[in-house]
C-alpha positions as CSV (number, residue, x, y, z in Angstrom):
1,X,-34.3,-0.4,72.3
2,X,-34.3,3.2,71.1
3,X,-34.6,3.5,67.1
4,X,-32.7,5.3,65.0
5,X,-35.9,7.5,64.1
6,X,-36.1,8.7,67.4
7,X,-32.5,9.2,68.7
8,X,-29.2,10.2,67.8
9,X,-27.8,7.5,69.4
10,X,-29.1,3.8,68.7
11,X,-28.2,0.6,71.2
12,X,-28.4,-3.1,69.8
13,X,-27.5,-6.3,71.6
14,X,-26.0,-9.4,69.7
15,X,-26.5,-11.9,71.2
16,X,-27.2,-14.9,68.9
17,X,-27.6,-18.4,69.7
18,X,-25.5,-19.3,66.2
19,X,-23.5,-17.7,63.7
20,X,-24.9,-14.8,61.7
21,X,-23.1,-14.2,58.8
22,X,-22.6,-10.8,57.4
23,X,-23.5,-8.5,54.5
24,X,-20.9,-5.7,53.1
25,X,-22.7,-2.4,54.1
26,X,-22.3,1.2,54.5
27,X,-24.0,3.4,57.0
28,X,-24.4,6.5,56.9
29,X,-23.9,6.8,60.8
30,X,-21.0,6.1,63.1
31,X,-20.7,2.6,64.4
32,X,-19.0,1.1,67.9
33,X,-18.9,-2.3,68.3
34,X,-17.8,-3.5,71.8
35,X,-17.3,-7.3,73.0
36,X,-18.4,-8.7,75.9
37,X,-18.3,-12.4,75.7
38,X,-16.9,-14.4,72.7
39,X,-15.9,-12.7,69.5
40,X,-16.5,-11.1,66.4
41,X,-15.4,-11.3,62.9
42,X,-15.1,-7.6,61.0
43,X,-13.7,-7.4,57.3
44,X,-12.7,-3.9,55.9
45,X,-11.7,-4.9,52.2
46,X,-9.6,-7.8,51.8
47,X,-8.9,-8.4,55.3
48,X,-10.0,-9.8,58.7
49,X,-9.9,-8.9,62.1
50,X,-10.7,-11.1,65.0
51,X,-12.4,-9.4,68.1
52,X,-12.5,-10.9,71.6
53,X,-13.3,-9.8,75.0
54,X,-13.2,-6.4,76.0
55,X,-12.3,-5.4,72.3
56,X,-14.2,-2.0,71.1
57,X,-13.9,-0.9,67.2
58,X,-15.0,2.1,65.7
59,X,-16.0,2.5,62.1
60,X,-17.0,5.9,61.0
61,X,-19.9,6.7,58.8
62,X,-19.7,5.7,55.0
63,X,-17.2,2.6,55.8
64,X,-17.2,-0.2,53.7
65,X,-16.9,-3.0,56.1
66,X,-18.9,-6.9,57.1
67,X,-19.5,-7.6,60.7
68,X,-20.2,-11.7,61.2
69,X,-21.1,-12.5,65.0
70,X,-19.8,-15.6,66.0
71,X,-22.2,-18.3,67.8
72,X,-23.1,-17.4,71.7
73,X,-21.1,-14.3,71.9
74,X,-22.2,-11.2,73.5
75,X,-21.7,-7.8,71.5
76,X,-22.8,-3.9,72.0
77,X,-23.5,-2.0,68.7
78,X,-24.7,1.3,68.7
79,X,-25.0,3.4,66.2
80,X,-24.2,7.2,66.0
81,X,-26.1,10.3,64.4
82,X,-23.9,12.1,61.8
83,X,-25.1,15.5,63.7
84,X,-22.9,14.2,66.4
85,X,-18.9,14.8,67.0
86,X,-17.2,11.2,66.4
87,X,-13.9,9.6,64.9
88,X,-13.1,9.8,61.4
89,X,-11.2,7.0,61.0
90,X,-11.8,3.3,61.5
91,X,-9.8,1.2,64.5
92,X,-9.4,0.1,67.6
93,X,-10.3,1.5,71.0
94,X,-8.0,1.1,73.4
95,X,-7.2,1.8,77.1
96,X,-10.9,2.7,77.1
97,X,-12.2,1.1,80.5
98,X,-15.0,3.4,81.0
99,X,-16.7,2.4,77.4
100,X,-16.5,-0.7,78.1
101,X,-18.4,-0.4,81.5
102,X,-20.8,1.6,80.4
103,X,-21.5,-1.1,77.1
104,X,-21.6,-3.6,79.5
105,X,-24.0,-1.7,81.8
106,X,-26.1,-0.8,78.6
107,X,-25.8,-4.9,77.3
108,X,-27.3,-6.0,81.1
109,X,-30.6,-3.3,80.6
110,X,-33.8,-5.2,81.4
111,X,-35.4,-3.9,78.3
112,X,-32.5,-4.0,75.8
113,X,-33.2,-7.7,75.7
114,X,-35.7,-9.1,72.9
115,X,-38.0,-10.5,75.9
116,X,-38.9,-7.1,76.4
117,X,-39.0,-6.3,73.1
118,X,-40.9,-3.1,72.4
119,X,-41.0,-1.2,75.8
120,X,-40.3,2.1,75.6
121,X,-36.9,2.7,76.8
122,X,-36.3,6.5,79.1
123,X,-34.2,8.4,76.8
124,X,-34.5,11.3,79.1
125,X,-33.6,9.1,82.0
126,X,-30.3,7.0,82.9
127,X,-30.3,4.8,79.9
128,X,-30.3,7.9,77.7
129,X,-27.4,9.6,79.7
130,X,-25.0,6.4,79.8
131,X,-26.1,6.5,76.1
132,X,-24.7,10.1,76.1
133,X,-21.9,9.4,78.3
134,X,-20.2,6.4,75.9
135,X,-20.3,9.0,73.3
136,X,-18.6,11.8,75.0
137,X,-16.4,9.6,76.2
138,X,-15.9,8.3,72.6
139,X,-14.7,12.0,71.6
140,X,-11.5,11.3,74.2
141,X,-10.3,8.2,72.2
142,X,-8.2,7.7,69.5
143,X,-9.1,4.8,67.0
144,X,-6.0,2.7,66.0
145,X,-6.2,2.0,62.3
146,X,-6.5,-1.3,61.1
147,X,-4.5,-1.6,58.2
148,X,-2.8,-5.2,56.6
149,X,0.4,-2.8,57.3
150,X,-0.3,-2.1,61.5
151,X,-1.7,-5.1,62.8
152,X,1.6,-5.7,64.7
153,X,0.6,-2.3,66.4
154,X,-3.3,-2.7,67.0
155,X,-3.3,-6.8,67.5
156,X,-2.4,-9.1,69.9
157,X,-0.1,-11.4,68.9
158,X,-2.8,-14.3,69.1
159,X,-5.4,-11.5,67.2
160,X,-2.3,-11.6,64.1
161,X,-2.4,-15.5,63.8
162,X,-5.7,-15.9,63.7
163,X,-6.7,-13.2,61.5
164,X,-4.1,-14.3,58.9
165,X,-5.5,-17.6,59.0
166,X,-8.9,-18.2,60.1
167,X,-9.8,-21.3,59.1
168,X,-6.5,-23.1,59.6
169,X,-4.1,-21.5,62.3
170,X,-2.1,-23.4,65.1
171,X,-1.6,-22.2,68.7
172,X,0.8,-23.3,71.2
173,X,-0.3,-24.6,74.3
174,X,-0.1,-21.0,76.6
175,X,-1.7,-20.0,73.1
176,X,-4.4,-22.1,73.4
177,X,-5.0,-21.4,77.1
178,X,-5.2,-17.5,76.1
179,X,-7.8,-18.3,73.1
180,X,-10.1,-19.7,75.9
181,X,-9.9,-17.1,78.0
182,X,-10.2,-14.5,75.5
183,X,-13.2,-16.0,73.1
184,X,-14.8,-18.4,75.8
185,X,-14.8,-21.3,72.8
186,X,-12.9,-23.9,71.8
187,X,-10.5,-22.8,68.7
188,X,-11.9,-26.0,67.0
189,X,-15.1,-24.5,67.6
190,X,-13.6,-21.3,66.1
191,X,-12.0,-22.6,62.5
192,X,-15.2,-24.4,61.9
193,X,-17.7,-21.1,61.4
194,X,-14.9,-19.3,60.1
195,X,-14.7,-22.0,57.8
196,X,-19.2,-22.4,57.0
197,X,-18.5,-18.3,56.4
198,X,-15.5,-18.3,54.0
199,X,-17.4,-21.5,52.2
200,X,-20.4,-19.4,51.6
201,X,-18.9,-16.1,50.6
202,X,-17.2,-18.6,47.9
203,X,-20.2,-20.6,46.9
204,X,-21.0,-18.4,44.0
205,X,-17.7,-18.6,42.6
206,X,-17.3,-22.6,42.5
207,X,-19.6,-25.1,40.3
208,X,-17.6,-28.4,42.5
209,X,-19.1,-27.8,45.9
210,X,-17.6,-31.1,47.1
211,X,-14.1,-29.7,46.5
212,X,-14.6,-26.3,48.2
213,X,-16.0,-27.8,51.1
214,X,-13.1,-30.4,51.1
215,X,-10.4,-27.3,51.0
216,X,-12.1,-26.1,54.0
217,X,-11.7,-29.4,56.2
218,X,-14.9,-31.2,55.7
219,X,-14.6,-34.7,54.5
220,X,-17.9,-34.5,52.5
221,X,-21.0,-32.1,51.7
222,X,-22.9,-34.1,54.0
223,X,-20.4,-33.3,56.7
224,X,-21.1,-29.5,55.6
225,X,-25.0,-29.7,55.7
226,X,-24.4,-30.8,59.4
227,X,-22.3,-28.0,60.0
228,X,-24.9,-25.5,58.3
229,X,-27.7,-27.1,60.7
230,X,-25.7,-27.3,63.9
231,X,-24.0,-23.5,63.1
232,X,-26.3,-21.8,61.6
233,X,-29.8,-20.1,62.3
234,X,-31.4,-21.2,58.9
């Protein structure tokens, strides 16, 4: 993995084993995040956004925004200098196959796995000029904006539903068929660590955590201790 020390572009791979909740940050670099397998959760004030397969998402330096990674997904981060050229605004990438190849080449990199956690990585070789290439080829895209107001225009259809309800939306059948296809899970599988992370966010602001967890579907705290064990790393 190169580090952000050395290099003016910076590769991660997420690929968790269980949900990993996320923190409200800004950086002061560029950020791409790129699916492979499963999906992501990305809030930019008030609202959600589900990411699936093949969905890319800029978000330029100094955004305001919380990245959760849902449980056995497979997702490209990398992070961008400010000395380089990139978007301005925060949004979707779209007809964007050769970022996507290249992620996916840069996610199947022997040493960009934590097995082979601190080898030196060539920056001067190949991996530094895909690196390159994904962001010169970010300079030909235009992120659509993600707004409460253009979801209809940046979203599947399936992307509106659930983002407007995370914990508690219905599909129909050909709907349910596409969610497999798209996030590799079961929707089931879905609601329930959307629901552990809205339940934490709000565990600060409740002094009856039998009630919140009840609001949320589960029958008891117990049933939500089970959940936190099963779901979550810690």
């Amino acid at each position: 993995m190169t580090t952000a020390a050395q290099h003016s572009i910076h590769y991660q791979l997420l690929e968790p084993a269980h949900l990993i909740p996320g923190k409200r940050h800004r950086y002061l670099k560029g950020l791409l995040f790129i699916v492979h397998q499963g999906a992501g959760l990305l809030q930019l004030g008030p609202h959600f956004y589900v990411l699936g397969k093949d969905d890319a998402v800029f978000l330029p330096a100094d955004t305001l925004f919380t990245w959760h990674t849902v449980a056995h997904s497979r997702i490209s981060r990398l992070a961008f200098s400010p000395r380089l050229v990139q978007p301005r605004q925060a949004g979707l990438l779209t007809a964007a196959p050769l970022l996507l190849a290249g992620a996916a080449r840069l996610a199947n990199w022997p040493s960009t796995h934590p097995a082979n956690a601190g080898h030196e990585l060539d920056w001067q070789g190949a991996y530094g000029r895909l690196c390159r290439v994904l962001h010169d080829e970010l300079q030909h895209l235009t992120p659509q904006p993600l707004t409460a107001s253009s979801k209809a225009a940046s979203l599947t259809k399936l992307q509106q539903i659930m983002s407007a309800n995370l914990v508690n939306f219905a599909l129909t059948k050909p709907q349910e068929a596409e969610f497999q296809a798209r996030f590799n899970m079961a929707p089931a599988d879905f609601k329930r660590q959307a629901a552990l992370l809205t339940i934490l966010r709000e565990l600060a602001k409740t002094a009856d955590l039998a009630q919140l967890v009840q609001s949320y579907g589960f029958s008891s705290v117990a049933e939500f201790e089970q959940a936190c064990a099963h779901w979550l790393a810690s």
